[in-house]
C-alpha positions in Angstrom: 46.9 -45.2 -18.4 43.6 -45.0 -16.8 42.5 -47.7 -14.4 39.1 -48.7 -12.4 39.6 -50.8 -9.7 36.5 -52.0 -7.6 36.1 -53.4 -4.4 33.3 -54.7 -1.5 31.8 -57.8 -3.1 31.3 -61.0 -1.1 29.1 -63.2 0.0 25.8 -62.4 2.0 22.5 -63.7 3.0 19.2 -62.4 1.3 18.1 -59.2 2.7 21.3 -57.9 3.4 23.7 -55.4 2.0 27.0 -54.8 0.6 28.6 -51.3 -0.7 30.7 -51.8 -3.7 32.9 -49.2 -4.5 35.2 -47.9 -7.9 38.3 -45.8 -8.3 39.6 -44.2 -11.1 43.1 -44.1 -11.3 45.4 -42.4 -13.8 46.0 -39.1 -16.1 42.4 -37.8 -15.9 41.2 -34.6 -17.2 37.6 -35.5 -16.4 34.9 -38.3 -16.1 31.5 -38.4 -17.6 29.2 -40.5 -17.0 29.9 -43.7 -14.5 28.1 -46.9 -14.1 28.0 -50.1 -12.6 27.2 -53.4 -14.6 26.8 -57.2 -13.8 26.9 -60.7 -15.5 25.0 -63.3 -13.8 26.0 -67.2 -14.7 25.0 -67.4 -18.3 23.4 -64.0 -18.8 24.8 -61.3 -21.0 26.3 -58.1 -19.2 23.3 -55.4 -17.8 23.2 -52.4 -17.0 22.4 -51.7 -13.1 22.9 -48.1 -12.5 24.8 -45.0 -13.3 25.4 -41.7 -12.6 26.6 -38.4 -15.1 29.2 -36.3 -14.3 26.2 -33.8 -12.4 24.9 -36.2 -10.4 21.8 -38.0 -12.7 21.1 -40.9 -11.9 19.7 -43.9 -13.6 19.0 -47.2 -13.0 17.2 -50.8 -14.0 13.9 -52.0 -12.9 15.2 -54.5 -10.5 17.0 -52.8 -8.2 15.0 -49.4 -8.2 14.8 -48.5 -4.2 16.6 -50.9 -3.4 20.3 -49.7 -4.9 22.1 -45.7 -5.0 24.9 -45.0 -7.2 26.4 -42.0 -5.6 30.2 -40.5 -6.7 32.6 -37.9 -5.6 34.1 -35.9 -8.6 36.8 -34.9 -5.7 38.4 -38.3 -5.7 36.8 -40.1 -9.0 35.2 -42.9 -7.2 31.9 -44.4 -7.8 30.1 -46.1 -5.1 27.2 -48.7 -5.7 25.1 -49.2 -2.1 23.0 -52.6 -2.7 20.0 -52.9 0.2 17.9 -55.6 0.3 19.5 -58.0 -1.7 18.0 -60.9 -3.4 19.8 -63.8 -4.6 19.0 -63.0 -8.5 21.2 -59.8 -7.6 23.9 -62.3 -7.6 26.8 -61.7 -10.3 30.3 -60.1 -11.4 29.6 -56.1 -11.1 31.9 -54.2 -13.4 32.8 -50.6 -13.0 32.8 -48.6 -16.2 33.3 -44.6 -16.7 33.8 -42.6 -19.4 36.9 -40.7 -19.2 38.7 -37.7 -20.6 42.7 -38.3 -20.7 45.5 -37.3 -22.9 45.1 -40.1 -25.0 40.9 -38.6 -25.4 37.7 -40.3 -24.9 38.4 -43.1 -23.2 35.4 -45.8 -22.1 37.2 -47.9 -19.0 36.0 -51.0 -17.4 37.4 -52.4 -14.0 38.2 -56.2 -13.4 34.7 -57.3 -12.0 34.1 -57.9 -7.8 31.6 -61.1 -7.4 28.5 -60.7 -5.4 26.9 -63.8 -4.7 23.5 -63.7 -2.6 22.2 -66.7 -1.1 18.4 -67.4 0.1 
């Protein structure tokens, strides 16, 4: 079985930072693509960034320069560093990855790490 667990969420004050960070766990021949999502309070899930298995990167509107996804194959962890952050940054972020395993294509999601950003 193939699992995602994410960590650094919490609390912080506008303008400041938090690095989240994503494991996969698990038989795993390989990982495509990686990403990190978020929910806000009555919003549907986006997409924030994400990153291919060679190092493409990708991201929304809102959080372009302010946000890098970065992984290491090595250990296949995903890491999300959030700069300047602004209280509608505030949500669950969700790990997801796309993963080759002996059961096949796999898409994984983690159990969500809450950010909340306050002004």
């Amino acid at each position: 079985q193939v699992q995602l667990v994410e960590s650094g969420g919490g609390l912080v004050q506008a303008g400041g930072s938090l690095r989240l960070s994503c494991a996969a766990s698990g038989t795993i021949f390989s990982i495509n693509a990686m990403g990190w999502y978020r929910q806000a309070p009555g919003k549907q899930r986006e997409l924030v960034a994400t990153i291919t298995s060679s190092n493409n990167t990708d991201s929304t509107d809102s959080v372009k320069g302010r946000f890098t996804i970065s992984r290491d194959n090595s250990t296949n962890t995903v890491v999300l560093q959030m700069n300047s952050l602004k209280p509608e940054d505030t949500g669950v972020y969700y790990c997801n990855a796309g993963v080759w395993s002996w059961r096949g294509y796999l898409e994984v999601w983690g159990q969500g790490t809450l950010v909340s950003v306050y002004s």
